[in-house]
SEMIRO-358531 format. One line per 3 residues: number of its first residue (from 1); for each residue x negated, y negated, z negated of N, C-alpha, C, O. Coordinates in Angstrom, 2 decimals. Layout:
SEMIRO-358531
NUM = X/Y/Z/X/Y/Z/X/Y/Z/X/Y/Z  ...;
This chain:
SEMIRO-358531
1 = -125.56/-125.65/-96.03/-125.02/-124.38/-96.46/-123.85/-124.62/-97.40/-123.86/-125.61/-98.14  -122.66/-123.61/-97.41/-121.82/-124.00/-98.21/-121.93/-122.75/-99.67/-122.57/-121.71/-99.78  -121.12/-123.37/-100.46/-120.67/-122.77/-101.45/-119.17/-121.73/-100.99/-118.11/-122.13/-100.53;
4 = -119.55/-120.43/-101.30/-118.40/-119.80/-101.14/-117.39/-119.15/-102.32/-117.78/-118.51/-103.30  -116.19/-119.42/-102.04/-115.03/-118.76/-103.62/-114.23/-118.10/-102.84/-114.09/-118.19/-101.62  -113.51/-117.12/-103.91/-112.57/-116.24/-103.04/-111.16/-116.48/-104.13/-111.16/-116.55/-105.36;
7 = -110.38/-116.53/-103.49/-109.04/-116.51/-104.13/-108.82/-114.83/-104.62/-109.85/-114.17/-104.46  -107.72/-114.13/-105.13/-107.89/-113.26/-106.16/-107.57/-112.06/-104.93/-108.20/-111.03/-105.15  -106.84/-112.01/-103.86/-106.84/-110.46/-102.84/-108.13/-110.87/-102.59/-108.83/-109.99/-103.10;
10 = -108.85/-111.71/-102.09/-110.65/-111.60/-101.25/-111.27/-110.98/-102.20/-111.88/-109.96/-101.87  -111.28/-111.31/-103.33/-112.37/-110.85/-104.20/-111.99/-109.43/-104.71/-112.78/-108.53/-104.99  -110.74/-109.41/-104.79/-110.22/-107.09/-105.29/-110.66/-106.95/-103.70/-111.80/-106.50/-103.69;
13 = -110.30/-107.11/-102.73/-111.10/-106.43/-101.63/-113.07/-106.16/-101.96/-113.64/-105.07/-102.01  -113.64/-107.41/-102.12/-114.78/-107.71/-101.96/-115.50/-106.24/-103.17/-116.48/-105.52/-102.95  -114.54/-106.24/-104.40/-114.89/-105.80/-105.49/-114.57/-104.18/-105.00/-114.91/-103.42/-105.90;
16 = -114.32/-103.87/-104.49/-114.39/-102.85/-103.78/-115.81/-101.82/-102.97/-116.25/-100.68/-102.82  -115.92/-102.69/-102.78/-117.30/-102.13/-101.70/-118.31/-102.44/-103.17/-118.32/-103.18/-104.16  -119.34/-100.98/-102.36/-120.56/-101.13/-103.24/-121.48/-102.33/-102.95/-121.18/-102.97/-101.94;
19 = -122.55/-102.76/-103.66/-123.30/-103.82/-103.62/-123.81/-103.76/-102.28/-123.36/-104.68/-101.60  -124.40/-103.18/-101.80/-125.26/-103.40/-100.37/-124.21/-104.00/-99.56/-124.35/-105.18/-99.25  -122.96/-103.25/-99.09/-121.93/-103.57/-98.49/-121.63/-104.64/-98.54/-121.77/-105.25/-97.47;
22 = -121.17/-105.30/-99.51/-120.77/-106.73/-100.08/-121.76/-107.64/-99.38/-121.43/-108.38/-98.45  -123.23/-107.55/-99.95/-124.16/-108.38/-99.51/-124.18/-108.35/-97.83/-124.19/-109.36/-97.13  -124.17/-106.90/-97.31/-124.49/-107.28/-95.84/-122.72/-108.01/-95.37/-122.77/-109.05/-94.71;
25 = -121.73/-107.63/-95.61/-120.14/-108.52/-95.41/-120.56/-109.76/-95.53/-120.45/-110.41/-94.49  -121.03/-110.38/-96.52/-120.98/-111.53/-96.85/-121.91/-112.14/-96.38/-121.60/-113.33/-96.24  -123.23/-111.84/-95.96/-123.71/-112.80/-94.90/-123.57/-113.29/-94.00/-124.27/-114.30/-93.90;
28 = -122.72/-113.01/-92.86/-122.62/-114.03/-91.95/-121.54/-115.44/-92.50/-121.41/-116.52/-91.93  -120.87/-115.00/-93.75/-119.83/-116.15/-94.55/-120.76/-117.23/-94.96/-120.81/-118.40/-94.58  -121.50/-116.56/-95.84/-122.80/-117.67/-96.55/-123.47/-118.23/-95.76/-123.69/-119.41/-96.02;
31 = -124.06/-117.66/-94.51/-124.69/-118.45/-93.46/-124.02/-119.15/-92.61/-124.76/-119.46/-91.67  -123.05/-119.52/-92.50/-122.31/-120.81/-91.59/-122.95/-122.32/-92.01/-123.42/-122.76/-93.06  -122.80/-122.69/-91.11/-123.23/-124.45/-91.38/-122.26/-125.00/-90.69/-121.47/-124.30/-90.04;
34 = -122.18/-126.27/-90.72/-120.91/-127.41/-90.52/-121.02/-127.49/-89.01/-119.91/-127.64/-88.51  -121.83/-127.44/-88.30/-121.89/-127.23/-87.07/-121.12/-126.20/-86.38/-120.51/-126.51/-85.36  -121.09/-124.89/-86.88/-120.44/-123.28/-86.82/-119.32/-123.51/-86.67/-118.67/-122.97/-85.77;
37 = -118.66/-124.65/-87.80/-117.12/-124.60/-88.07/-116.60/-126.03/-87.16/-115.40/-126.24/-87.01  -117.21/-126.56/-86.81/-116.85/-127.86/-85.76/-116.73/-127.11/-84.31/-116.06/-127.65/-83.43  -117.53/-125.59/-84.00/-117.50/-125.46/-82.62/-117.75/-124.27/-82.68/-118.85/-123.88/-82.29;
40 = -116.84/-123.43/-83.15/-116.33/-122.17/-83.38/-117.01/-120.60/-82.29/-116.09/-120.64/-81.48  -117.54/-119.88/-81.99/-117.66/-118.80/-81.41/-117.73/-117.72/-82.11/-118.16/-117.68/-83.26  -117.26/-116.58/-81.37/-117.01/-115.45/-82.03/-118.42/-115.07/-82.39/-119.42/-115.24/-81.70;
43 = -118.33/-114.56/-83.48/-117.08/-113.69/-84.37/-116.62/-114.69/-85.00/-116.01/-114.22/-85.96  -116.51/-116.68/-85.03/-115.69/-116.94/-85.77/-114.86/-117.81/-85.09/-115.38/-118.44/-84.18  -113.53/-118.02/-85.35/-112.52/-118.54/-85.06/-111.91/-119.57/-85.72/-112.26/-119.94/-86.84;
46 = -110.71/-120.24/-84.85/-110.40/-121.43/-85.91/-108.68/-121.44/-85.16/-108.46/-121.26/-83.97  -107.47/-121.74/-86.37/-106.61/-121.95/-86.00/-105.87/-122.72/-86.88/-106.20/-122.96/-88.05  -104.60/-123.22/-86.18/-103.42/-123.95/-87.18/-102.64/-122.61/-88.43/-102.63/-121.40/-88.19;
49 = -102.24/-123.07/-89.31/-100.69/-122.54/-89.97/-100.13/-123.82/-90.81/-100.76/-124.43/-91.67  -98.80/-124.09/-90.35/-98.64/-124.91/-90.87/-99.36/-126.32/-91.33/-99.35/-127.05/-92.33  -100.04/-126.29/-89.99/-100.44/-127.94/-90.30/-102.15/-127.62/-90.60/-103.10/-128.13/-90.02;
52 = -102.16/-126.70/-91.59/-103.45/-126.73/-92.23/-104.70/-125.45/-91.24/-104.59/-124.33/-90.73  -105.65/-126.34/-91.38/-106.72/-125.79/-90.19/-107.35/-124.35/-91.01/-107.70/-124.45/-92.18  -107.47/-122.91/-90.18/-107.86/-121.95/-91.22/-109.29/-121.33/-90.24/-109.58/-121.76/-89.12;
55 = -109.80/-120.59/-90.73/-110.55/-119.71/-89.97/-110.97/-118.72/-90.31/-111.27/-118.49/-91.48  -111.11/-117.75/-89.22/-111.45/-116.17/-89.13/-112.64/-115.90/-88.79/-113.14/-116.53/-87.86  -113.29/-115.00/-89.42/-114.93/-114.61/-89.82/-114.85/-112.84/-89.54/-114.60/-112.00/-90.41;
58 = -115.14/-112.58/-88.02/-115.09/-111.52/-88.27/-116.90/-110.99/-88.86/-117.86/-111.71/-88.62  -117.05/-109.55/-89.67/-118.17/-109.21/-90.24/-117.80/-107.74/-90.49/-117.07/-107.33/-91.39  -118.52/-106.88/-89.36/-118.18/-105.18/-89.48/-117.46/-105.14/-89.52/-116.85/-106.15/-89.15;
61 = -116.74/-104.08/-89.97/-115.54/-104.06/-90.00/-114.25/-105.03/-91.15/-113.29/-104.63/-91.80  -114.62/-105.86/-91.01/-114.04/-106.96/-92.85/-113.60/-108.23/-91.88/-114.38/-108.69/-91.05  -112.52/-108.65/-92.03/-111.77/-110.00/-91.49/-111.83/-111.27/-92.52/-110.81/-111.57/-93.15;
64 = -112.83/-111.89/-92.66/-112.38/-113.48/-93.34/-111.71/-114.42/-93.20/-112.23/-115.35/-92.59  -110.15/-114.61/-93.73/-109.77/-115.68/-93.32/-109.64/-116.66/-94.48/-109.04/-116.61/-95.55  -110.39/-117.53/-93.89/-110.64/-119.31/-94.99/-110.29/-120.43/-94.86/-109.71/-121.05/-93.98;
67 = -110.70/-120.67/-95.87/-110.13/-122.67/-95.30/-111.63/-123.37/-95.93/-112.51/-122.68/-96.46  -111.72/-124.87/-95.76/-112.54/-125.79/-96.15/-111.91/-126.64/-96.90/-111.04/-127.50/-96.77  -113.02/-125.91/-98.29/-112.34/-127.04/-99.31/-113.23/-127.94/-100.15/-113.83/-127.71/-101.20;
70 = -113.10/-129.57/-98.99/-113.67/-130.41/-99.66/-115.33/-130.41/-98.63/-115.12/-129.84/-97.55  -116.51/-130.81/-98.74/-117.30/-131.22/-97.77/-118.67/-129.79/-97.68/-119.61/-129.70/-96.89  -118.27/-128.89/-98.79/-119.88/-128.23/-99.41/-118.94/-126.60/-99.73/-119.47/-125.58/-100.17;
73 = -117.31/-126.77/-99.32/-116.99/-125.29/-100.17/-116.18/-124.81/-99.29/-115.21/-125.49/-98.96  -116.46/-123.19/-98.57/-115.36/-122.45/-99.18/-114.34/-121.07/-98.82/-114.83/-119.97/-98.54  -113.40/-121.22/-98.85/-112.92/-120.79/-99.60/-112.02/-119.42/-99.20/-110.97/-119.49/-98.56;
76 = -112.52/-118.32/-99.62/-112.09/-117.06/-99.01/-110.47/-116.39/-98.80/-110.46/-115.35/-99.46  -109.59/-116.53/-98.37/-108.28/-116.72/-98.82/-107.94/-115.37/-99.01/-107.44/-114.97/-100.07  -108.28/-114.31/-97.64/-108.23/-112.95/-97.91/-109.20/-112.11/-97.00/-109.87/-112.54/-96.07;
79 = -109.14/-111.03/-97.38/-110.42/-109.94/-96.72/-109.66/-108.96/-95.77/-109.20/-108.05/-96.48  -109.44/-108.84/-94.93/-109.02/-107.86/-94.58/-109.56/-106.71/-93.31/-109.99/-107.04/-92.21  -109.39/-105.22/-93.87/-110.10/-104.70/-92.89/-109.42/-104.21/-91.19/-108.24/-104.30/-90.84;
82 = -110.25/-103.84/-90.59/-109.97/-104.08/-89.25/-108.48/-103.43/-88.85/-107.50/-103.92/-88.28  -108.72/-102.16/-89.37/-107.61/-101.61/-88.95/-106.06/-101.90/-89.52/-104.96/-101.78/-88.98  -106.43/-102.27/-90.66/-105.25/-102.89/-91.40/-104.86/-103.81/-90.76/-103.68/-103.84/-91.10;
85 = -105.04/-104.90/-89.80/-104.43/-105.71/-89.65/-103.60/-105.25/-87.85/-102.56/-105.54/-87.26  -104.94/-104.33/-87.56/-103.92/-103.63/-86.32/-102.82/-102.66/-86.75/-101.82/-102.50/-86.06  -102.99/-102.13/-87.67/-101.89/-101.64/-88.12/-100.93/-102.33/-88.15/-99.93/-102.14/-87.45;
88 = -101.08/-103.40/-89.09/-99.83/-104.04/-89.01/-99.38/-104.72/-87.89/-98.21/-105.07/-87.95  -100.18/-105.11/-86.56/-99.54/-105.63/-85.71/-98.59/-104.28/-85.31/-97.36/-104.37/-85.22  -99.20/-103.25/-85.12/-98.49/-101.96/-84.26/-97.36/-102.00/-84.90/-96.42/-102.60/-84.37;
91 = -97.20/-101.47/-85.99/-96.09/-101.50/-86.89/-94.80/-102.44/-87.02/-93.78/-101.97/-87.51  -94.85/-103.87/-86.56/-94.15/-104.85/-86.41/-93.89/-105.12/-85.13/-93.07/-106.01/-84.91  -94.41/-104.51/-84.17/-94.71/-104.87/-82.79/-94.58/-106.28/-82.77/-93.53/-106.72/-82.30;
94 = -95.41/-107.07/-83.18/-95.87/-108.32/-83.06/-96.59/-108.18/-81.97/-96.88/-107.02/-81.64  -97.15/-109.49/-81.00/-98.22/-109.28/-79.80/-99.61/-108.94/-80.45/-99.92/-108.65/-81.61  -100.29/-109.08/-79.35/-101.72/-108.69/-79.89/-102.33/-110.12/-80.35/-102.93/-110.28/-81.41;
97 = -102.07/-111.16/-79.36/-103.22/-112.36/-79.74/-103.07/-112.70/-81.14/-101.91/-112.88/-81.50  -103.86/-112.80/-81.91/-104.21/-113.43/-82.67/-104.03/-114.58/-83.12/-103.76/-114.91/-84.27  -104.26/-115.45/-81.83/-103.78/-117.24/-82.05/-102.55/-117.30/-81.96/-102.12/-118.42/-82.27;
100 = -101.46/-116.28/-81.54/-100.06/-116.30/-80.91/-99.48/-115.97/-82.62/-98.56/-116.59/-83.15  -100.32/-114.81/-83.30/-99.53/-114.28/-84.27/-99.91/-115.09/-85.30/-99.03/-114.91/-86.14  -100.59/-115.77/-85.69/-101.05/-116.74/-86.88/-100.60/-118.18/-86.36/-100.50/-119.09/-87.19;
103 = -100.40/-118.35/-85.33/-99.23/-119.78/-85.29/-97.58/-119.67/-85.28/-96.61/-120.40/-85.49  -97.80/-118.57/-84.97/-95.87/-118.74/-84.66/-95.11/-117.27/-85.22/-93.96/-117.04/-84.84  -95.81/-116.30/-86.14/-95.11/-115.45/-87.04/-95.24/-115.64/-88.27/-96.35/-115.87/-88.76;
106 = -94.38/-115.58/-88.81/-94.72/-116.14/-89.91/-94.75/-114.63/-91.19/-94.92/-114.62/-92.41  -94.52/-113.56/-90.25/-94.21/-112.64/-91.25/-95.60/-111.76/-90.84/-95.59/-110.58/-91.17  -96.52/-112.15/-90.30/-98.33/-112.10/-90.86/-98.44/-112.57/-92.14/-98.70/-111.76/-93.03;
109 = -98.29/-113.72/-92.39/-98.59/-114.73/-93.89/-97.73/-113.88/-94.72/-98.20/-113.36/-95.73  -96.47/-113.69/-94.38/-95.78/-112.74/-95.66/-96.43/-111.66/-96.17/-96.53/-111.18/-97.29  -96.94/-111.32/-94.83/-98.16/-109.52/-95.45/-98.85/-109.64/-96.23/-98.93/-108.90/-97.21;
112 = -99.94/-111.17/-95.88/-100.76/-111.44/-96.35/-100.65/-112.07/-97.71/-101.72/-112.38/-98.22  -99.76/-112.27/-98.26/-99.14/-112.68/-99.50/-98.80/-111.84/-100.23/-98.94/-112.01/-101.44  -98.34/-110.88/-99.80/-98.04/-109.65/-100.47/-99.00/-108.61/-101.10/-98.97/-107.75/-101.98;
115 = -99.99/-109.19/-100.08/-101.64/-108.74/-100.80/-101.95/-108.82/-102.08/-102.38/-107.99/-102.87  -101.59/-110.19/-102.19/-102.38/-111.00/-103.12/-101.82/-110.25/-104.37/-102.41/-109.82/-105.35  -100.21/-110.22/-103.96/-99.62/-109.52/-105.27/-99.70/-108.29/-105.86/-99.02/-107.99/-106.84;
118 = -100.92/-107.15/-105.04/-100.84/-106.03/-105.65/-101.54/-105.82/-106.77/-101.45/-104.74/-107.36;
Protein backbone atom coordinates (compact mmCIF):
# COMPACT_ATOMS: atom_id res chain seq x y z
CA UNK A 1 0.00 0.00 0.00
CA UNK A 2 1.24 3.40 -0.64
CA UNK A 3 1.44 6.56 1.17
CA UNK A 4 -0.53 9.29 -0.47
CA UNK A 5 0.38 13.50 -0.64
CA UNK A 6 -1.20 16.01 -2.62
CA UNK A 7 0.55 18.98 -3.97
CA UNK A 8 -1.40 22.36 -3.09
CA UNK A 9 -4.48 22.47 -6.34
CA UNK A 10 -5.21 18.41 -5.20
CA UNK A 11 -5.64 19.19 -1.82
CA UNK A 12 -7.97 22.96 -2.30
CA UNK A 13 -9.89 20.59 -4.60
CA UNK A 14 -9.91 17.63 -2.04
CA UNK A 15 -10.68 20.37 0.79
CA UNK A 16 -13.63 21.06 -0.85
CA UNK A 17 -15.85 18.17 -0.65
CA UNK A 18 -17.44 17.20 2.59
CA UNK A 19 -15.85 14.29 4.60
CA UNK A 20 -17.81 11.29 3.28
CA UNK A 21 -17.04 12.49 -0.27
CA UNK A 22 -13.36 12.81 0.23
CA UNK A 23 -13.20 9.38 1.90
CA UNK A 24 -15.33 7.58 -0.75
CA UNK A 25 -12.85 9.85 -3.80
CA UNK A 26 -10.04 8.73 -2.17
CA UNK A 27 -10.38 5.16 -1.99
CA UNK A 28 -9.72 3.74 -4.98
CA UNK A 29 -6.14 6.22 -4.70
CA UNK A 30 -5.24 4.58 -1.30
CA UNK A 31 -6.05 1.18 -2.53
CA UNK A 32 -3.63 0.76 -5.48
CA UNK A 33 -0.74 -1.61 -5.09
CA UNK A 34 2.47 -1.78 -7.22
CA UNK A 35 1.01 -4.32 -9.30
CA UNK A 36 -2.11 -1.69 -10.39
CA UNK A 37 0.57 0.75 -11.49
CA UNK A 38 2.93 -1.79 -13.48
CA UNK A 39 -0.32 -2.94 -15.51
CA UNK A 40 -2.65 -0.24 -15.64
CA UNK A 41 -6.68 -0.79 -16.33
CA UNK A 42 -9.29 1.50 -16.24
CA UNK A 43 -10.24 3.54 -14.36
CA UNK A 44 -6.46 3.85 -14.14
CA UNK A 45 -4.14 4.98 -16.69
CA UNK A 46 -0.58 5.66 -17.36
CA UNK A 47 1.21 8.14 -19.67
CA UNK A 48 4.43 10.15 -20.74
CA UNK A 49 4.88 14.25 -20.27
CA UNK A 50 7.95 15.15 -20.86
CA UNK A 51 9.89 12.22 -20.19
CA UNK A 52 8.32 11.72 -16.79
CA UNK A 53 5.78 8.71 -16.35
CA UNK A 54 2.24 10.18 -14.81
CA UNK A 55 -1.04 8.59 -14.10
CA UNK A 56 -4.76 9.05 -14.17
CA UNK A 57 -7.16 7.68 -11.46
CA UNK A 58 -10.42 8.06 -12.55
CA UNK A 59 -13.00 8.03 -9.08
CA UNK A 60 -16.83 9.38 -9.64
CA UNK A 61 -16.78 12.02 -10.89
CA UNK A 62 -12.87 13.38 -9.61
CA UNK A 63 -9.75 12.87 -12.11
CA UNK A 64 -6.32 11.94 -10.29
CA UNK A 65 -3.46 12.79 -11.95
CA UNK A 66 -0.03 11.51 -10.12
CA UNK A 67 3.25 10.55 -10.21
CA UNK A 68 5.46 7.96 -8.06
CA UNK A 69 7.52 9.31 -5.72
CA UNK A 70 10.19 7.09 -4.62
CA UNK A 71 9.15 3.13 -3.84
CA UNK A 72 6.04 3.56 -0.93
CA UNK A 73 4.61 7.31 -2.14
CA UNK A 74 2.33 9.16 -3.91
CA UNK A 75 1.80 11.83 -5.10
CA UNK A 76 -1.42 13.73 -6.07
CA UNK A 77 -0.48 16.45 -8.60
CA UNK A 78 -4.09 17.64 -9.32
CA UNK A 79 -7.88 16.77 -8.87
CA UNK A 80 -9.87 17.47 -11.41
CA UNK A 81 -13.54 17.17 -12.04
CA UNK A 82 -15.06 15.49 -14.95
CA UNK A 83 -16.56 18.07 -16.66
CA UNK A 84 -13.92 20.53 -16.22
CA UNK A 85 -11.59 18.88 -18.11
CA UNK A 86 -14.21 18.30 -21.03
CA UNK A 87 -14.81 21.61 -20.88
CA UNK A 88 -11.70 22.49 -21.48
CA UNK A 89 -11.09 20.14 -24.25
CA UNK A 90 -14.43 21.69 -26.02
CA UNK A 91 -13.28 25.05 -25.46
CA UNK A 92 -9.75 24.66 -27.06
CA UNK A 93 -10.93 22.23 -29.54
CA UNK A 94 -8.16 20.05 -28.62
CA UNK A 95 -9.01 16.15 -29.70
CA UNK A 96 -10.72 14.01 -27.44
CA UNK A 97 -7.98 11.25 -26.64
CA UNK A 98 -6.54 11.72 -23.73
CA UNK A 99 -3.15 9.99 -24.50
CA UNK A 100 -3.04 12.37 -27.71
CA UNK A 101 -3.73 15.52 -25.41
CA UNK A 102 -1.31 14.83 -22.44
CA UNK A 103 1.59 13.88 -24.83
CA UNK A 104 1.64 16.34 -27.42
CA UNK A 105 -0.39 19.66 -26.02
CA UNK A 106 1.16 21.23 -24.02
CA UNK A 107 -1.43 23.88 -23.28
CA UNK A 108 -3.43 21.02 -21.01
CA UNK A 109 -0.32 21.37 -18.49
CA UNK A 110 -0.65 25.21 -18.86
CA UNK A 111 -4.41 24.84 -17.52
CA UNK A 112 -3.33 22.67 -15.20
CA UNK A 113 -0.78 25.02 -13.77
CA UNK A 114 -2.86 27.68 -13.68
CA UNK A 115 -4.81 25.74 -11.16
CA UNK A 116 -2.39 25.52 -8.90
CA UNK A 117 -2.17 29.31 -8.94
CA UNK A 118 -5.61 30.21 -7.87
Amino acid sequence: MFQVTFDTQAMAELNKLDKMTQLTALDPVSSLRQTDLEHPREPLGKFMRSGQELFRLRSGELRFYFETRGEDTLHVLYILHEHSLEDFLLRNKLPVSEQQLVEQHSKFWKYLEELTKR
